[in-house]
C-alpha positions in Angstrom: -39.1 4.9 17.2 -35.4 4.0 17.6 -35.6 1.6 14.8 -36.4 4.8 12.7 -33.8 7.0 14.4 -31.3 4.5 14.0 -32.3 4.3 10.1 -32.5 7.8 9.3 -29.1 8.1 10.7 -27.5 5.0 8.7 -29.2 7.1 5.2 -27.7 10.1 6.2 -24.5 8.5 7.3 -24.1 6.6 3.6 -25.0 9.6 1.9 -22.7 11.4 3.3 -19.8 12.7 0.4 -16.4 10.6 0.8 -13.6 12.5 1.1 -11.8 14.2 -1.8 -8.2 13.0 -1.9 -5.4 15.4 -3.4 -4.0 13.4 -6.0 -0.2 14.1 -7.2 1.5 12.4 -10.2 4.9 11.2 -9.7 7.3 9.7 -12.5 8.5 6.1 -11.9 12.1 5.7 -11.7 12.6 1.8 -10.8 10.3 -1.0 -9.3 12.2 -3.6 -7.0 10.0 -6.3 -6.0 12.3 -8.9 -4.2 12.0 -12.0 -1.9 14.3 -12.7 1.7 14.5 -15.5 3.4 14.4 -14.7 7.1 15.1 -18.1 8.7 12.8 -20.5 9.8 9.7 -21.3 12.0 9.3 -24.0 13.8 6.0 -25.5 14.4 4.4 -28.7 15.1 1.9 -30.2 12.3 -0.1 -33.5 13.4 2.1 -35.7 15.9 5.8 -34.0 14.6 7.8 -30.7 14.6 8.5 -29.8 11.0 10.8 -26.5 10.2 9.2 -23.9 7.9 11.0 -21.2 5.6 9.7 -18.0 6.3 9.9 -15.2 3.5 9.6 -12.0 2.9 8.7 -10.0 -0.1 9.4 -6.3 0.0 8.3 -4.1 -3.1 10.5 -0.9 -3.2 9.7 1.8 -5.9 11.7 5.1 -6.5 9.6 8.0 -8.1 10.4 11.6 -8.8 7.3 13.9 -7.4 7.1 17.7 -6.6 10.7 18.2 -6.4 11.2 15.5 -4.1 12.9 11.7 -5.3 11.0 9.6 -2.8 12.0 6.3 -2.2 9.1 4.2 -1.3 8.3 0.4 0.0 4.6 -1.2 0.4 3.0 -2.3 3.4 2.9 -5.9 3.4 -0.1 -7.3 1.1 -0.5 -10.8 -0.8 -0.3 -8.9 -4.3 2.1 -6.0 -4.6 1.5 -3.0 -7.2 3.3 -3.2 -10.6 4.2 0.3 -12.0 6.0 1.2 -15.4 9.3 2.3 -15.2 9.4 6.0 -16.7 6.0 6.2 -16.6 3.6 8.4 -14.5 1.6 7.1 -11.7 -1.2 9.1 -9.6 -1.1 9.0 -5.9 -2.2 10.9 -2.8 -0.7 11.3 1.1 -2.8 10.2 3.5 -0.7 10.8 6.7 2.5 8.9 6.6 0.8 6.7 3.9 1.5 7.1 0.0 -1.4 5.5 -1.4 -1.3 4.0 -5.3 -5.0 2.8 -6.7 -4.1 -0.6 -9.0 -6.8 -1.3 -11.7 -9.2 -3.0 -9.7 -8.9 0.5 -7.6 -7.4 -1.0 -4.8 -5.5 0.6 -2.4 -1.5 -0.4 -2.1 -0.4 1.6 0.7 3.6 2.6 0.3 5.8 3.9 3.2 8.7 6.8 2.9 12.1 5.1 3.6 14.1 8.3 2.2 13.5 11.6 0.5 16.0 13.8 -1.5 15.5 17.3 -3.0 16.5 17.6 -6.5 
């Protein structure tokens, strides 16, 4: 009997309708996509210390939306989002989150670093 409680519950659960996100289109001023090197790590591999690099990629957009020029940098993933320059690129807000969908529709999740009115 909980085996079938815990079933009907999983079905309704999964057929359940995902949420609807506002999308907004924004134009694409500039794309920065850029690599620091901030210092090194030490750690120790087999039986000796060796000294490796750490870096840091930041990808930084500027886009025009709703009034607004919003400058933007994404959370840090292994592949960053390449948009066009002057071109238009669809996005919603979820929370502090500006979230992009690449072709493979995944999510590349930007933060706010400054906003202007125009």
């Amino acid at each position: 009997m909980k085996a079938l409680i815990l079933g009907v519950a999983l079905l309704v659960a999964s057929t359940a309708p995902a949420k609807e996100h506002d999308w907004k289109t924004g134009k694409i001023i500039s794309q920065n996509i850029s690599s620091d090197s901030n210092g090194t790590a030490v750690v120790p591999v087999g039986g000796i210390i060796a000294a490796v690099p750490i870096r840091r990629v930041t990808n930084t957009i500027v886009m025009e939306a709703n009034g607004y020029r919003l400058t933007l940098v994404e959370k840090q993933n292994k592949h960053y989002l390449v948009l066009a320059e002057n071109g238009n690129a669809k996005f919603y807000q979820d929370g502090k989150w500006y979230v992009f969908l690449d072709v493979e529709k995944k999510e590349h999740k930007f933060s706010l670093t400054h906003m202007e009115k125009l």
